[in-house]
N, C-alpha and C positions, 0 to 999 in steps of 0.2 A: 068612468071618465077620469082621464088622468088631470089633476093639477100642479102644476110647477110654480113657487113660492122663491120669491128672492128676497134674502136675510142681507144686512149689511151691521158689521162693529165698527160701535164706534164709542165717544166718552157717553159715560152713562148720564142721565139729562141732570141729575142733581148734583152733578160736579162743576165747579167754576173751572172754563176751560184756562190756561196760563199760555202766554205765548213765551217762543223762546228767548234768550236774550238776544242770539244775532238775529233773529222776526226773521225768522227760513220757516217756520211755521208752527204748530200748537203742541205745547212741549207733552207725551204721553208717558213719562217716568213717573210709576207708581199711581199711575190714573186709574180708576173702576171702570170697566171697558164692560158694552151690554148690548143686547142688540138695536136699532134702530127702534123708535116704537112705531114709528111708521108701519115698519116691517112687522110685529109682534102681530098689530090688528091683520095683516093681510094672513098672516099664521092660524090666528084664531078664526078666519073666514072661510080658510079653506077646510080647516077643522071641521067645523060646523054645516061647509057642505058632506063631509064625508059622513058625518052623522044623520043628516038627512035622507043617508041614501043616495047623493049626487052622484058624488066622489070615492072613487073606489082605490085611488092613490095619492100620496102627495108626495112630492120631490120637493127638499129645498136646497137651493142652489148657495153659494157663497164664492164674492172674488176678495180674497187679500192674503193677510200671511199665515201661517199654521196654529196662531191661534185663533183665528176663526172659528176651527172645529170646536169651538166654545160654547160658540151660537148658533152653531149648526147642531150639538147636540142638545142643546134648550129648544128648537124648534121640532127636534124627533120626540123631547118629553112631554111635549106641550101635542104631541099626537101624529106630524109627519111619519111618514115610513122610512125616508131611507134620506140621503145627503149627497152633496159633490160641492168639494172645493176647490176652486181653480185656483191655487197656488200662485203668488205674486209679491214681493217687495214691494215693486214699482207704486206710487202714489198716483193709482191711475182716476183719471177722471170719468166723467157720465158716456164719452161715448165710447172709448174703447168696451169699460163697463158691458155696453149694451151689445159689443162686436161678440164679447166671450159669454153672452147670455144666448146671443141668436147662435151659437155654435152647440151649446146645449138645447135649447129647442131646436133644432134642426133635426139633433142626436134621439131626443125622448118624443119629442112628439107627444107635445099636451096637447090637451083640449083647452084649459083655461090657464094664460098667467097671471098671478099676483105678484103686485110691487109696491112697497109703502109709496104715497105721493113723493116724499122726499127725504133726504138724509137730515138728521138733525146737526150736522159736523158742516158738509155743504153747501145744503139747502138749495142745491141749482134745481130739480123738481126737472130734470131731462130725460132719465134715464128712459121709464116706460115709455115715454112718447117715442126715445130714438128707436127704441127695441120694437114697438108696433111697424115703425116707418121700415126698418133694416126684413122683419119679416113679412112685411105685404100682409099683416093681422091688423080689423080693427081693433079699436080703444077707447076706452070709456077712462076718463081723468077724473078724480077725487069724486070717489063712489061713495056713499052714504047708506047705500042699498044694494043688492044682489041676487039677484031669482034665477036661477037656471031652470030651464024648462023645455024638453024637445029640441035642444043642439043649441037653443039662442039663450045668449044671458040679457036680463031686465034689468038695468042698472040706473037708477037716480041717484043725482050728483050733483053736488053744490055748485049754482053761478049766481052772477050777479044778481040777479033778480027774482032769485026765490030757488025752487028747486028743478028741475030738466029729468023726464027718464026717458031713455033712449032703448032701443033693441040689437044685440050686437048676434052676426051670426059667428059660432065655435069655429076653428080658435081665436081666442080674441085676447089681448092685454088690457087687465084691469086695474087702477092704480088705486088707493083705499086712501080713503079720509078719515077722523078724529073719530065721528061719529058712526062710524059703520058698524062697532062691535064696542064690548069691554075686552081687553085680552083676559085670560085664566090664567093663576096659577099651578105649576108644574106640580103634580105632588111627588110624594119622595120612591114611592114603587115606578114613578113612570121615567123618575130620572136615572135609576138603579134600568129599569128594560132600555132605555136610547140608548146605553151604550154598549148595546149588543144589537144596534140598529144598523144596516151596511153606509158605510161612508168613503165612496168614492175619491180619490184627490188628482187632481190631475194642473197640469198648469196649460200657460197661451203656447205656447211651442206645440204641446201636443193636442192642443185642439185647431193651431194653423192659423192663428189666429196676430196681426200685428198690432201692438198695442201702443205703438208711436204715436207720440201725443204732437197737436199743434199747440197745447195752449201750454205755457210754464207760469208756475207762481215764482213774483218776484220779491214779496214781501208780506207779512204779516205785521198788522196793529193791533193792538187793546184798544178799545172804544177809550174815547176820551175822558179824562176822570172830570162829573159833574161839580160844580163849583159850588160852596156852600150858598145857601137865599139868603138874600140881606132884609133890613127892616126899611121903608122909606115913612117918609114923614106925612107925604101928604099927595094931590092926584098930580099937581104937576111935578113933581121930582119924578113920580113911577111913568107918566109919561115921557120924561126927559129921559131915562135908563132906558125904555122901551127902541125911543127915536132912535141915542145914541150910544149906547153900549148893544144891547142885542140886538139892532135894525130891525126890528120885526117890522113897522111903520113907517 
């Protein structure tokens, strides 16, 4: 069974992002750039099918710029086989994203894909759904669990009300939640073997693909700076500040 894994970089989670001074968008000079963890656990999932004997390949895919192959080489040490980076500038959004992923499965022809639920940069939580919708493949959204068995994957998955497991039949998009794994780290014999792992690069030209966005960002803010708490004297003043300075009431 092949699996096809889609990585995304972006600012590493323990960095305070900065926006820029003209707020065009989030400043990335001299940032620590890593992969999505999203992305990591869906790494480690498909991992762990191929140790079971599931999975007999893994492909991970990557859309941005040439350093990408960053995190495309952390996810061949972390145990992938092989890479493809679709090469891009463009600050593209979730559905082009999803146009230059269905052009790769189109191309490879998995059995199962994985996609972390969401970027931690974005956080729009679109992409695997558009990429289900674009290939006519069911979808299981923020998986907790994953059983491949006889072509069908068993996936239980966070909702409102407790937990859901559904039956998808192969190929199918599956998107990974917090709880689905722990990722591993990379050790240093497997980072020294990725890069002698094949890594494909290709861009949207050569896979036909147009990546003309409807949506433009017009602006970037920093949340608002929180105002120091004051002292009150007593319940009617904290009631007064509630009524008339915060309206909560």
């Amino acid at each position: 069974m092949k699996v096809l894994v889609a990585v995304k970089r972006v600012i590493d989670y323990n960095v305070k992002a900065r926006v820029k001074p003209d707020k065009s968008g989030v400043d990335l000079n001299n940032v620590k750039m890593s992969m999505n963890p999203f992305c990591e656990i869906a790494v480690e999932e498909a991992v762990r099918l191929k140790e079971k004997g599931v999975a007999s390949e893994i492909i991970v895919v990557s859309v941005g710029t040439k350093s990408s192959q960053e995190q495309l080489r952390t996810a061949m040490a972390l145990g992938a086989d092989r890479g493809i980076l679709i090469e891009s500038e463009d600050d593209l959004n979730a559905l082009p994203i999803a146009k230059l992923l269905k052009s790769v499965v189109d191309k490879e022809q998995p059995d199962l894909i994985l996609l972390g639920k969401q970027a931690i940069d974005s956080d729009n939580n679109q992409t695997g759904q558009m990429l289900a919708a674009l290939s006519g493949y069911p979808q299981a959204t923020f998986a907790s669990n994953i059983d491949v068995v006889d072509g069908k994957a068993k996936v239980m998955r966070e909702v409102d009300g407790g937990m859901q497991t559904i039956e998808l039949n192969l190929p199918a998009v599956v998107t990974t939640d917090l709880r689905l794994n722990e990722p591993r780290y990379a050790s240093l014999p497997n980072i020294m073997k990725a890069k002698k792992k094949p890594l494909d690069i290709t861009n949207p030209d050569d896979l036909g693909v147009n990546i003309d966005s409807t949506l433009r960002m017009l602006e970037v803010e920093p949340p608002a700076t929180r105002s120091a708490g004051v002292r009150v004297a007593d319940v009617d003043e904290l009631v007064d500040k509630l009524k008339n300075e915060a309206r909560v009431i």
